[in-house]
C-alpha positions as CSV (number, residue, x, y, z in Angstrom):
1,X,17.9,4.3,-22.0
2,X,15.5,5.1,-19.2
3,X,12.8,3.1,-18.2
4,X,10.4,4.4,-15.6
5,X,7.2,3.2,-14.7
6,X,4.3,5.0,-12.7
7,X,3.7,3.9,-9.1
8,X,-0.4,4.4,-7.7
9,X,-1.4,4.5,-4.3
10,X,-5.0,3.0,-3.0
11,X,-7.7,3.7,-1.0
12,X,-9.6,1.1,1.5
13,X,-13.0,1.1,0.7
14,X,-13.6,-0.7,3.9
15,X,-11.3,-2.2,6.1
16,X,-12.7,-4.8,9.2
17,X,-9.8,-6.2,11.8
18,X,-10.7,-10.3,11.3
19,X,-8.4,-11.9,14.1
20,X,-4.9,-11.2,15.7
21,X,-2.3,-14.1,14.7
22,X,1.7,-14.4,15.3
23,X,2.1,-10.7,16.5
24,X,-0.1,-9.3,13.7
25,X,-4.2,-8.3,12.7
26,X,-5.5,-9.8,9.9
27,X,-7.8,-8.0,7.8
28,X,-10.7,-7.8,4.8
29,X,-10.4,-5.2,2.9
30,X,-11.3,-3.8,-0.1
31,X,-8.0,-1.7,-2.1
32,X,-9.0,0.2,-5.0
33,X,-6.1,1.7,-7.0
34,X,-6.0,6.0,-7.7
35,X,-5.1,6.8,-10.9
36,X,-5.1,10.6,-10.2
37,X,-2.4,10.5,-7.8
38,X,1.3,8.7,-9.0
39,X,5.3,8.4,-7.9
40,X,7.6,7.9,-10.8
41,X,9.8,5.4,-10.5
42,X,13.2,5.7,-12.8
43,X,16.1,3.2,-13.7
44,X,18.5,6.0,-15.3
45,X,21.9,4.4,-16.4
46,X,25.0,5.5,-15.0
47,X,28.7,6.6,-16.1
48,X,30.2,4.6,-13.7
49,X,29.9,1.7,-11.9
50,X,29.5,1.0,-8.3
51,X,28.7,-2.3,-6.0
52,X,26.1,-0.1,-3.9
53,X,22.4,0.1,-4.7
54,X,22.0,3.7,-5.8
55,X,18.1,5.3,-5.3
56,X,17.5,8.6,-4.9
57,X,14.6,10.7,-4.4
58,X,13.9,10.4,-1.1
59,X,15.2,13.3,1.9
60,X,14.7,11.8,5.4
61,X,14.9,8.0,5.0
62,X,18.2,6.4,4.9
63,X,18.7,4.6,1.5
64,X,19.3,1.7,3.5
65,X,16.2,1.4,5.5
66,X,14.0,2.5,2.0
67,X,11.4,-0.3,1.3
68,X,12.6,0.0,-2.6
69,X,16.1,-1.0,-0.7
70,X,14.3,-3.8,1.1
71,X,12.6,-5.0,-1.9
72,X,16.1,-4.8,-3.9
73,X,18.2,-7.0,-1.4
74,X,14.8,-10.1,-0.8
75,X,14.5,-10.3,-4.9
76,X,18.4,-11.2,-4.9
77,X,17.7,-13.5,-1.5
78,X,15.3,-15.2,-3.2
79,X,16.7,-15.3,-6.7
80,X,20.4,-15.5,-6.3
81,X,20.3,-13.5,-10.0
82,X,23.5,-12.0,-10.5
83,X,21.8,-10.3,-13.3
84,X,20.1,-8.3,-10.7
85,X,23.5,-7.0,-9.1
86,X,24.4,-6.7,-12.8
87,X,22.1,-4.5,-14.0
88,X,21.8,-2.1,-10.9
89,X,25.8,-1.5,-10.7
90,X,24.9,0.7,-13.7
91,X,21.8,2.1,-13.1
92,X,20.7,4.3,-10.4
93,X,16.7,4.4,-8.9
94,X,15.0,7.7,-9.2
95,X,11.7,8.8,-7.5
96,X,9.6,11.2,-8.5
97,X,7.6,11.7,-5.2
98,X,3.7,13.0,-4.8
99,X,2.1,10.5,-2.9
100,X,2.2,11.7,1.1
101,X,3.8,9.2,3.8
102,X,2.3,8.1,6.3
103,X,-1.3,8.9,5.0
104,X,-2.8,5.4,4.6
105,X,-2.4,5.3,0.8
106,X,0.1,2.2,0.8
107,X,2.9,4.6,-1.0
108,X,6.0,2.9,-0.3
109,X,4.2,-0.6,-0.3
110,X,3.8,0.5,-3.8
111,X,6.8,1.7,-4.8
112,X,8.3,-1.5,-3.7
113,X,5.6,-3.8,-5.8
114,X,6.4,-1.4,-9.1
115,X,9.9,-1.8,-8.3
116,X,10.1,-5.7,-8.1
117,X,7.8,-5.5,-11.1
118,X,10.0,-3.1,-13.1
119,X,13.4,-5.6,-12.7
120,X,11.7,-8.4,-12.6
121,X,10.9,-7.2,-16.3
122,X,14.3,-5.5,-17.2
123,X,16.4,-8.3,-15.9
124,X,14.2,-11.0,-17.2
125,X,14.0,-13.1,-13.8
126,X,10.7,-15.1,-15.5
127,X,9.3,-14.5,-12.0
128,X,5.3,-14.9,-12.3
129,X,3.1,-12.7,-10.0
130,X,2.3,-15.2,-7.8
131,X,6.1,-15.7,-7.2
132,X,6.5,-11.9,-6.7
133,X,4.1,-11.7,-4.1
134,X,5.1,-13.9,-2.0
135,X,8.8,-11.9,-2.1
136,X,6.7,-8.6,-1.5
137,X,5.1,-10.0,1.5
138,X,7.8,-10.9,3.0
139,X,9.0,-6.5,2.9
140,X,5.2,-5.6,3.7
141,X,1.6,-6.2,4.2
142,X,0.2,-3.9,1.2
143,X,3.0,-4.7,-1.4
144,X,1.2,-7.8,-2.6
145,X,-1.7,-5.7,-4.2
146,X,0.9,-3.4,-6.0
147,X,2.8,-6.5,-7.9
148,X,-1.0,-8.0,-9.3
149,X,-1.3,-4.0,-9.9
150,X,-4.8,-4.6,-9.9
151,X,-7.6,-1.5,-10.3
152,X,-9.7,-3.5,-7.5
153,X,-9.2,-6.3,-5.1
154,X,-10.4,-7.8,-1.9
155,X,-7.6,-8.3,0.5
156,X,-7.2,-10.8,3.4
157,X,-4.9,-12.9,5.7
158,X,-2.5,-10.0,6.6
159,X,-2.7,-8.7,3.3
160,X,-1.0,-11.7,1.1
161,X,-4.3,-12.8,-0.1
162,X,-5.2,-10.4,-3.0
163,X,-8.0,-11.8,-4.8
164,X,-9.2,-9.3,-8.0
165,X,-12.6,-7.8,-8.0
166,X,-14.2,-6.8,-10.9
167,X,-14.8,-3.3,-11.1
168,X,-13.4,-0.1,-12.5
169,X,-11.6,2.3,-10.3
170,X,-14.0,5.1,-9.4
171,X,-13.0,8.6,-9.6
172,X,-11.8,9.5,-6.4
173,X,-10.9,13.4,-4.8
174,X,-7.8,12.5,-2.4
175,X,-7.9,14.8,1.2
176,X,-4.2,14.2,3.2
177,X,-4.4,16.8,5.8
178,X,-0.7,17.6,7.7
179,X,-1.1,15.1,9.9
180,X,1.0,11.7,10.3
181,X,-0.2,8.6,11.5
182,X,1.7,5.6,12.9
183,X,0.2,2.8,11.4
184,X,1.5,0.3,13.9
185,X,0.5,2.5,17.0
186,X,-2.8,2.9,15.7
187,X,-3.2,-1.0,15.3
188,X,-2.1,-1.4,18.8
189,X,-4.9,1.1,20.0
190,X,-7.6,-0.9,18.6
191,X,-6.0,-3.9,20.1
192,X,-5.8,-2.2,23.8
193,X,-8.9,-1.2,24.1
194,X,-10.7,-4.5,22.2
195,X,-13.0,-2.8,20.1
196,X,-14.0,-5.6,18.1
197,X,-15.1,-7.6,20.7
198,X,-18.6,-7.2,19.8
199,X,-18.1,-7.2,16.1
200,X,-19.5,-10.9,14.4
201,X,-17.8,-10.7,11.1
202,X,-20.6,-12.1,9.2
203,X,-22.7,-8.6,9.0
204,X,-19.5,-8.1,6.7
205,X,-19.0,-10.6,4.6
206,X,-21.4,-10.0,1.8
207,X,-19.1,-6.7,1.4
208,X,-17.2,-8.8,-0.6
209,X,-19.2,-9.4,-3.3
210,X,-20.2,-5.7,-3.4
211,X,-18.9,-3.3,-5.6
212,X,-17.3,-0.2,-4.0
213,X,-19.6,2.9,-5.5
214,X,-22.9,1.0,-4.1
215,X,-20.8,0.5,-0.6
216,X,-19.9,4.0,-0.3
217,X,-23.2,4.9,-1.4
218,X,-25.4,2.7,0.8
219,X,-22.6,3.5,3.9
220,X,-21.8,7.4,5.3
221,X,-20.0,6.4,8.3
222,X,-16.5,6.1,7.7
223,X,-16.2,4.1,11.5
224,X,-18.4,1.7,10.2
225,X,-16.4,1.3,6.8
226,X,-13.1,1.2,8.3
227,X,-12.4,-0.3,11.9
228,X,-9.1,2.1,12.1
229,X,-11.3,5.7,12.1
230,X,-11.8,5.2,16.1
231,X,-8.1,4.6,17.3
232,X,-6.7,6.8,14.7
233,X,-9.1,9.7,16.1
234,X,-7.9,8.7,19.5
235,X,-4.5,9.2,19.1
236,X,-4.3,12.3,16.8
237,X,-7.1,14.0,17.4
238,X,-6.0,17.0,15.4
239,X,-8.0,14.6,12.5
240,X,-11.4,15.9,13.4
241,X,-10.2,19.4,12.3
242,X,-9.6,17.8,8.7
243,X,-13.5,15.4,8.8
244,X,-15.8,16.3,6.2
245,X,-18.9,15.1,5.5
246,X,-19.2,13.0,2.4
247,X,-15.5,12.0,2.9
248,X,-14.0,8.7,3.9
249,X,-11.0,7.2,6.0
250,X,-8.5,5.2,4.2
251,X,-5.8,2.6,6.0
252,X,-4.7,4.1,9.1
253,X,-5.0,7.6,8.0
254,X,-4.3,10.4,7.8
255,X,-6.3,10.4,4.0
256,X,-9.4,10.9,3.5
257,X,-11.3,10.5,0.2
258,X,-14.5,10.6,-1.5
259,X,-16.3,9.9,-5.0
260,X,-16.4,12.2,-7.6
């Protein structure tokens, strides 16, 4: 029997750089789920058996260095579940993928979250979602929001702390021009050249409590929403080809999106 699950991307509906701690920016953010835009995720049983983690779907990453793969080898760190080896020498991972890499939609943090969810489920591990989350962070920042599988949430620390916000996800139009963006570069940029030395945090933190369709109403200037526009401009500035009025900038880019 196959069992496959449907894995969304999100959107920042502001993102502000809060401090720099142990190597890393921590954040506030606001993720909102899109439910237009999906991966499929698959466990498709096998004919034969093998001691290899088997995922397919993907052309130019490694299965090895896959965050699904990542995700499969901390659940069995911090379980020691043989169930889990069990289970997965006869079944394979497929992916059905739509959502675009490297586009600030938190793809493969979310494939990862649906994944831990999905065998957390079929080899009843009785892990909670707290306990989940704290695997998920461990493999990366956004992977946290994707196990809660939350429509809305503010997000802080470096993205452990998902807290829900109570809102509907708004209809969103999805814009990923052909561009890719290093997410860790671009964080380095706004690092290097210090813009938020004359940001005080507190002009931001009724954001918070304010829900996203009034934000992106009240707010047109995607540099002010999300402190990652600048440097990601800066280093590929092929991205003011793609700008449209009316359109935000979500994560490090290259997405942009807007209501509809």
């Amino acid at each position: 029997m196959i069992y496959l699950k449907k894995s969304y991307p999100k959107v920042n509906i502001f993102l502000k750089i809060t401090g720099y701690k142990d190597g890393y920016h921590t954040i506030s953010s606001r993720f909102m789920k899109v439910k237009s835009l999906y991966d499929t995720i698959s466990f498709i049983p096998t004919t034969t058996k093998s001691n290899n983690f088997r995922l397919e779907g993907f052309d130019t990453i490694p299965v090895e260095q896959n965050i699904i793969t990542k995700a499969y080898n901390a659940l069995f760190k911090a379980t020691k579940n043989r169930d889990i080896l069990k289970y997965f020498s006869t079944h394979k991972v497929y992916v059905e993928k739509n959502i675009p890499t490297q586009a600030g939609l938190g793809g493969g943090s979310s494939n990862a979250g649906v994944f831990l969810n999905m065998t957390n489920e079929v080899c009843r591990l009785g892990l909670n979602k707290d306990e989940l989350a704290q695997i998920g962070s461990k493999i990366g920042a956004d992977v946290p929001f994707f196990i809660y599988d939350f429509d809305s949430a503010n997000v802080t620390g470096f993205g452990e702390i998902v807290e829900k916000f109570e809102e509907e996800a708004l209809d969103l139009e999805i814009f990923t021009p052909p561009v890719a963006c290093n997410t860790k570069a671009i964080y380095q940029k706004y690092r290097a050249n210090n813009l938020g030395k004359d940001v005080d945090f507190e002009d931001f933190r009724s954001w918070t409590q304010t829900d996203s369709k009034t934000l992106l109403s009240k707010i047109k200037e995607p540099k002010l929403l999300n402190d990652l526009f600048l440097p990601a401009l800066s280093l590929c500035p092929e991205l003011k080809e793609y700008q449209r009025d009316g359109y935000y900038f979500s994560g490090s880019g290259s997405s942009f999106f807007r209501m509809i």
